[in-house]
N, C-alpha and C positions, 0 to 999 in steps of 0.2 A: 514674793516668792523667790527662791534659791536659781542664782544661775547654774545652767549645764554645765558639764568636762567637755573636757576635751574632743573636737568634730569628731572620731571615730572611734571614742570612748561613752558609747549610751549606758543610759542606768535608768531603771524603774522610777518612776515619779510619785513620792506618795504621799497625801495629806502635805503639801507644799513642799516637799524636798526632793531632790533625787539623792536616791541611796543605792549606793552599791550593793554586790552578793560575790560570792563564792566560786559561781558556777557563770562563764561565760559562753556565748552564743559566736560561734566564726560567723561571720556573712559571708557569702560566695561573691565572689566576683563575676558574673555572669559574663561581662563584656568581654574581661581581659584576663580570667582567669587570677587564681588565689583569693585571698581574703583583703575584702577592702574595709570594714566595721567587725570591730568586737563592740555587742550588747551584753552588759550583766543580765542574768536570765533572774528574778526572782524567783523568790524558794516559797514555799507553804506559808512559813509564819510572815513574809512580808504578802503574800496575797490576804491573807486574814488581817493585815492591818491595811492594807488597803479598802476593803472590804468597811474596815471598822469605820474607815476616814469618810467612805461615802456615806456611811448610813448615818454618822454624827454630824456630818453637812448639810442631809437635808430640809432640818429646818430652817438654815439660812440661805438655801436655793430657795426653795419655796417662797420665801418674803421676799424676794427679786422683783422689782419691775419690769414690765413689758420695755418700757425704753432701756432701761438697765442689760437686758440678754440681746436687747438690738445692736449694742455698744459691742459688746461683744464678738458676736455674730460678725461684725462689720470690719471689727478689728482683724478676726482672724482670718477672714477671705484675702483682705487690703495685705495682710504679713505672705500669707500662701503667696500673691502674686508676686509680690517683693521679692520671694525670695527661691520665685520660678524656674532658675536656670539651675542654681541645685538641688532642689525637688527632680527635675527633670534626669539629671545625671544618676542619683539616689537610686529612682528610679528603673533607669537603665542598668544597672550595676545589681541591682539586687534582686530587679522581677527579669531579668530579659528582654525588657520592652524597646522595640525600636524609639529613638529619641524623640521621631515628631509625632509616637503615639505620645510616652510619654510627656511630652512637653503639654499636648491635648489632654492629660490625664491632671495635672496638675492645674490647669484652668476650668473644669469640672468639677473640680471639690473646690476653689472658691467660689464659682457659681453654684454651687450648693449649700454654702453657706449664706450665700447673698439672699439665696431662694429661701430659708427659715426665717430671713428679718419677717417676709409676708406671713410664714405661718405663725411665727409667735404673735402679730399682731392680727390674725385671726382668731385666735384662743379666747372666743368671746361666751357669755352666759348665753339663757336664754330665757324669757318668759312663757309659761304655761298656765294653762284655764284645765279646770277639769271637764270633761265630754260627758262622763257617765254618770248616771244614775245615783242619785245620792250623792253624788261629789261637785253640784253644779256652779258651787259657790265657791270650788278652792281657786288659790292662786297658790303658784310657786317659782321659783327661780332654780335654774341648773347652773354650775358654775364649775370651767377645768381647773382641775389639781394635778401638780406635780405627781405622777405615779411614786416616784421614789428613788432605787439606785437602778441606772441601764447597765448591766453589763453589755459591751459590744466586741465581740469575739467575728475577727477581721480574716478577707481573706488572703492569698498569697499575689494573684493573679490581679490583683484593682488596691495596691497598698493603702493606697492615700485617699480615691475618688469614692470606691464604697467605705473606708471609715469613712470619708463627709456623710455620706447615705444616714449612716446612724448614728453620729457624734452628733452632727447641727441639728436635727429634731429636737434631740434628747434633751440637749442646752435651750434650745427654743422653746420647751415645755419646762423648766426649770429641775431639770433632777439633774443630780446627781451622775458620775458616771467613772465606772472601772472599763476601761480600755484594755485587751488581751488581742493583740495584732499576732498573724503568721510568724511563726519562729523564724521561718525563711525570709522573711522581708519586712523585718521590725525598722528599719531605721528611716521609713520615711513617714511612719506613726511618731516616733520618736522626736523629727525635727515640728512635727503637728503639732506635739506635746508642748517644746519649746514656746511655741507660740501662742499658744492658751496659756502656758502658764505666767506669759504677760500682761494677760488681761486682767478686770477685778473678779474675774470666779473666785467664789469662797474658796480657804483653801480645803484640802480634802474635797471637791466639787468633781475636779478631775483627776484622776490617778491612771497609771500608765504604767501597766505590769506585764512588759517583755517575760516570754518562756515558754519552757516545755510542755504541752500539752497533758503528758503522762504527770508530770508534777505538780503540775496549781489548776490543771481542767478541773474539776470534777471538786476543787476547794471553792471555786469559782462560782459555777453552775451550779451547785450544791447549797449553797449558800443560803441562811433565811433573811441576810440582809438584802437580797436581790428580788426586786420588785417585777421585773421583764430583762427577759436576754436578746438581743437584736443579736442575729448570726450568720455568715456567709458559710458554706462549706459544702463538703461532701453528706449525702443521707448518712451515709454512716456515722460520722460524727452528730450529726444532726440529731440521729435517733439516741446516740447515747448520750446530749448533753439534756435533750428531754427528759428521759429517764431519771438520770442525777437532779435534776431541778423540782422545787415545790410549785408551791400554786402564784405561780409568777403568769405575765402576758407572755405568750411565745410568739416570736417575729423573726421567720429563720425564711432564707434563702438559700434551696440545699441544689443537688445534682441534676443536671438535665441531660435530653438527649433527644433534643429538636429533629421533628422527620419535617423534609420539604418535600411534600406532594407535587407533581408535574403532569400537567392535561397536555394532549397533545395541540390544544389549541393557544399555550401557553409563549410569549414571546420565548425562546431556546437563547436565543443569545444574549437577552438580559437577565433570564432568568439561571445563565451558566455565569452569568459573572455574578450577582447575586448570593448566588450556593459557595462560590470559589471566598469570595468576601465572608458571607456568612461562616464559612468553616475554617478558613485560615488568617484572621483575623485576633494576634496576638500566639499565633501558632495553633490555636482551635482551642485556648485551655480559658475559656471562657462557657461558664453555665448554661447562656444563651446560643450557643453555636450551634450552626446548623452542622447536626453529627450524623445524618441520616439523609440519600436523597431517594423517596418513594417514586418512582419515574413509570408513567402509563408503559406498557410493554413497546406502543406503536411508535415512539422515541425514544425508546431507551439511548439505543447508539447515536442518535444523533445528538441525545443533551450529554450523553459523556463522551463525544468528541467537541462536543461546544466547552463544557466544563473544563476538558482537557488544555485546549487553546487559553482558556480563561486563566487558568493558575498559570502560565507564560508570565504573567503581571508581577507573582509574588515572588521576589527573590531576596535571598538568605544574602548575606554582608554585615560588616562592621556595622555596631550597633551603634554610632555616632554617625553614619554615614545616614542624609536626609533623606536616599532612595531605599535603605535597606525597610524589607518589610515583612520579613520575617525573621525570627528566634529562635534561640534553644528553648527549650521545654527547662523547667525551674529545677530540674534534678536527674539524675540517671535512675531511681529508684521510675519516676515518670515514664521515661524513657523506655525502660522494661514491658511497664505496662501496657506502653500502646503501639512498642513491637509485637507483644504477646496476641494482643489485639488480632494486629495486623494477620500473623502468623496463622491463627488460630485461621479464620475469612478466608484465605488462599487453602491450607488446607481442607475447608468443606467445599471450594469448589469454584470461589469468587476470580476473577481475573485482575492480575493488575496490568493497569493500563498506566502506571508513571507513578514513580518514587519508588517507596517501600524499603529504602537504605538509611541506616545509623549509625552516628558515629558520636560516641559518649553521649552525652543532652541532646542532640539535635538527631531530627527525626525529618526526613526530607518529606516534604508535598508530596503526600500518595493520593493515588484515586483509583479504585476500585470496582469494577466490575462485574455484573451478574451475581453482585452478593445475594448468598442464601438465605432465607428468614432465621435459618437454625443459627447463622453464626452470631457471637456474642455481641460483636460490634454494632449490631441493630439493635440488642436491647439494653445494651449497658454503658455507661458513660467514659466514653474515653480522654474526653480533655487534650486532644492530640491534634497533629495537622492532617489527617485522615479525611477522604469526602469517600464512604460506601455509597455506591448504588445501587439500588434493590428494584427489581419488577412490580409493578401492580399489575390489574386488570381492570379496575372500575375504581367509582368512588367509595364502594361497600369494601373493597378489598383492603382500599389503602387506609379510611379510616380502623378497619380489622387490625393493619398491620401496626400501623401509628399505635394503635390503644395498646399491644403487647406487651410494651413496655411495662414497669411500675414507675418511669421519671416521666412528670405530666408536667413540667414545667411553659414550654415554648413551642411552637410549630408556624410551619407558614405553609399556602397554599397557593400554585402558580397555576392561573388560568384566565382565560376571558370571558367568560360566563359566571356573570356575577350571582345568578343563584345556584351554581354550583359549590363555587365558592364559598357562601355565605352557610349552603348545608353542609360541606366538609365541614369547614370550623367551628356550627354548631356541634356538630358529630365527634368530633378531636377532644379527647380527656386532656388539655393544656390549662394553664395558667391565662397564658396569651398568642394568639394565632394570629399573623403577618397574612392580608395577600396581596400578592401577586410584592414579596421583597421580605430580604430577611431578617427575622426577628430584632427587634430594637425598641426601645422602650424611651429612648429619648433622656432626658437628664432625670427622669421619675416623674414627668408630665402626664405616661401612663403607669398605671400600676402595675407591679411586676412581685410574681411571686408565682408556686405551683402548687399541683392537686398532687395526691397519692405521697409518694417519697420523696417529693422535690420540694416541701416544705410547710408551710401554716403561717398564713394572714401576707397581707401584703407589702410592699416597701415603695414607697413615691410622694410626690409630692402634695402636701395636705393628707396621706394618707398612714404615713409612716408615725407619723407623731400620732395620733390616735389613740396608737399601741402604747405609748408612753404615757398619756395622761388618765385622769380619772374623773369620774362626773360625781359631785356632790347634790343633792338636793334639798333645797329649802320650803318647806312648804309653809306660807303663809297665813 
C-alpha cells in the first residue's frame, strides 16, 4: 500500500491509495489556538469509489484466516502504542482532551484491538440435532460469515477509542470497511489509517473518507453496497442516517441524558463526587454523562453543597499540563448550546449555585439548583459541563421523572438499600443503570447502548461483532 503526505497533510485512503480532493477540512487547534492539520475532505465520487473498493474486497476478506486478522489485529494495537505520544498530542489539539485523558484514550483503542484477537478466534460453528417433530433425524452445522462492507461513522468526542469500538470487530469478523470519522477531529482516524494500511488487509479492505457530512453522508448511508453502519452521534443524526440506509444491520450509539437518583440514605460525599466526575468528565460532552441529578427533596441542599465542594477537583489549564482536567467544549456553535441551555433553567426558576460563565468554547463548571422539571436541560442533551439538580419525592417520582425523557441510554441510582435499588433500575427506561457510581461501561466488558432515541442494538465486547457477521446453515 501507498505511503501518506506530509504529517499535516491527510487525504482520504481508498482501495490502497490515498488520494487527494479539492475541498479541504482546517482542524482547530483546540489547545493553542489556529489551525494545526489540513485534511482533504472527500467529494461524492470518491465516497462511491470507496464504497466500490469495499464491496470488491469482499470476497478476499472473507477468505482470510483466523490467524491471518489476528496478525493484524496484533499489528495495529503493537503500531497505536508505538506511536502513543503522538496519538496523545493529535488528540489534545483536535478533541480538547486533557493530555493524560488523552494519553488513556490511546491505550484503550489498542486494548481494543488486542481484545478482537479473542473475538475473532471465537467466531466458531456450531452443531445442531433436530427437537421436533418429524425432524428427529436432522443434523446440521451454523457457521459465521463476514456480513459484508461496515461502514463506521465516528464520533467527535472519543476520535480514536470508539473507532477501535467499531473498526476491530469489523476486521475481526473479516469485512470489509469504509471509515467516515468527525469532520472536527479526522486526524487521529487518519494516523489509524496509516497503520492498517501497513498491514496485509486486502487492498480496498479499509478505506478512509475524511468529510463533510452534508456531502458524502447520505452517499454513505445510502448506499446498497453497505451491509451494517456502526455509528456514534447525536439521535438526530442517528434518525436520519436510518432513514437514508436500506436493509442493512443498524448498530448506532446515539444521545443520552443520564439522571443520577439520590436517597437520602445514600453516602453524599461519594456520591457528589461521583456526579461531579460523572458529568465533568471531558467537559460533560460525553453520551454517558451524568447530565441530570434526581436528588430526594430531604437532601437536596446538602448533596449540592457536597457536589459543590466536589467540582473544587476540576480545574480548567493548559492542555499539556498533567493536572489540568478540564476543556473547551469542540466549538463555539457547542458553546451556544449549553449557554442556551443554561439560560433557559435560570430563567424558569433553577438557582445557580457556581459557574454559569463563557468565554468562546469554554463553558465554566456550573451547578445548578432547584431545577424545574419544565426546564429543557432535564430532558434534552446537553453535552456540556453543566450538573442540574432537580427535586424528587419518592422512588415513583424519580423513576416518573428519569422516564420523561425520550434519551434512554444511561442512569445510575445512589442508595443503600439494595432492593430499592434494584427496583429503581428495573423501573428506569435506560440502556444501562449504575448503583450507587456513575455510569461506565468499562472497555465494552458491559454492553452499552440505548432504548427509545439513544439508539438500536448494542456495542461491547463479544457483542459488537455479532452485528457484523452472519449465520449460514447447513443441513445435513
Amino acid at each position: 500500500m501507498a505511503t501518506a503526505s506530509a504529517a499535516n497533510d491527510r487525504e482520504p485512503f481508498i482501495d490502497g491509495e490515498w488520494r487527494g480532493g479539492d475541498t479541504v477540512i482546517d482542524v482547530t487547534d483546540l489547545a493553542d489556538g489556529g489551525v494545526f492539520a489540513r485534511v482533504s475532505a472527500a467529494d461524492q465520487s470518491q465516497a462511491e469509489s470507496a464504497l466500490a473498493a469495499a464491496e470488491d474486497a469482499q470476497s478476499a476478506l472473507a477468505a482470510t484466516t483466523v490467524p491471518e486478522r489476528v496478525a493484524w489485529l496484533e499489528t495495529i494495537a503493537a503500531e497505536l502504542r508505538e506511536r502513543k505520544a503522538e496519538l496523545a498530542e493529535i488528540i489534545v489539539r483536535e478533541a480538547g482532551k486533557p493530555i493524560a485523558s488523552a494519553r488513556g484514550e490511546v491505550e484503550s483503542a489498542a486494548e481494543r484491538f488486542e481484545r478482537a484477537v479473542g473475538e475473532a478466534r471465537d467466531l466458531t460453528g456450531e452443531y445442531r440435532q433436530g427437537t421436533t417433530a418429524g425432524h428427529e433425524g436432522w443434523q446440521a452445522i451454523t457457521t459465521p460469515e463476514p456480513i459484508g462492507t461496515v461502514l463506521c461513522i465516528t464520533p467527535y468526542n472519543y476520535p480514536l477509542s470508539t473507532t477501535a469500538l467499531q473498526v476491530a470487530p469489523a476486521l475481526a469478523a473479516g469485512n470489509s470497511v469504509v471509515l467516515k470519522p468527525a469532520s472536527k477531529t479526522p486526524v487521529s482516524a487518519a494516523i489509524l489509517t496509516e497503520i492498517i494500511s501497513t498491514t496485509d488487509i486486502p487492498e480496498g479492505g479499509f478505506n478512509f473518507v475524511p468529510g463533510h457530512a452534508g456531502e458524502i453522508g447520505d452517499v454513505l448511508s445510502g448506499s446498497s453496497a453497505v451491509n451494517a453502519i456502526a455509528m456514534t452521534g447525536s439521535s438526530a443524526a442517528g434518525e436520519h442516517v436510518a432513514r437514508e440506509s436500506g436493509i442493512v444491520n443498524l448498530h448506532m450509539e446515539l444521545g443520552g441524558n443520564a439522571p443520577a437518583v439520590v436517597f437520602p440514605d445514600a453516602d453524599l460525599d461519594a456520591t457528589a463526587g461521583d456526579c461531579a466526575k460523572g458529568a465533568l468528565k471531558y467537559a460533560g460532552q460525553r453520551c454517558s454523562a451524568v447530565s441530570r441529578v434526581l436528588a430526594h427533596d430531604a437532601i437536596h441542599d446538602d448533596l449540592v453543597a457536597a457536589i459543590n465542594d466536589a467540582m473544587d477537583e476540576w480545574s480548567a489549564g493548559d492542555l499539556f499540563d498533567e493536572e489540568t482536567a478540564l476543556g473547551p467544549l469542540i466549538s463555539t456553535d457547542q458553546a451556544d448550546w449549553v449557554e442556551e441551555l443554561i439560560e433557559d433553567a435560570r430563567g424558569k426558576g433553577a438557582r445557580l449555585v457556581r459557574g454559569g460563565e463563557r468565554d468562546g468554547r469554554f463553558v465554566e463548571p456550573t451547578l445548578l439548583a432547584d431545577v424545574p422539571r419544565d426546564a429543557r436541560i432535564v430532558r434534552e442533551e446537553q453535552f456540556g459541563p453543566v450538573i442540574p439538580v432537580t427535586r424528587i419525592e419518592s422512588a415513583d417520582d424519580a423513576v416518573s421523572v428519569a422516564n420523561a425523557s425520550d434519551l434512554a441510554l444511561d442512569a445510575a441510582v445512589f442508595t443503600a438499600d439494595h432492593d430499592r435499588a434494584m427496583d429503581v433500575a428495573e423501573r428506569i427506561d435506560a440502556g444501562a443503570v449504575r448503583v450507587n457510581g456513575a455510569p461506565s461501561h468499562g472497555l465494552g466488558d458491559v454492553p452499552f447502548g440505548g432504548n427509545e432515541r439513544s439508539g438500536i442494538n448494542r456495542e461491547g465486547i463479544g457483542v459488537t461483532i455479532e452485528q457484523f457477521v452472519r449465520r449460514k446453515s447447513i443441513v445435513l
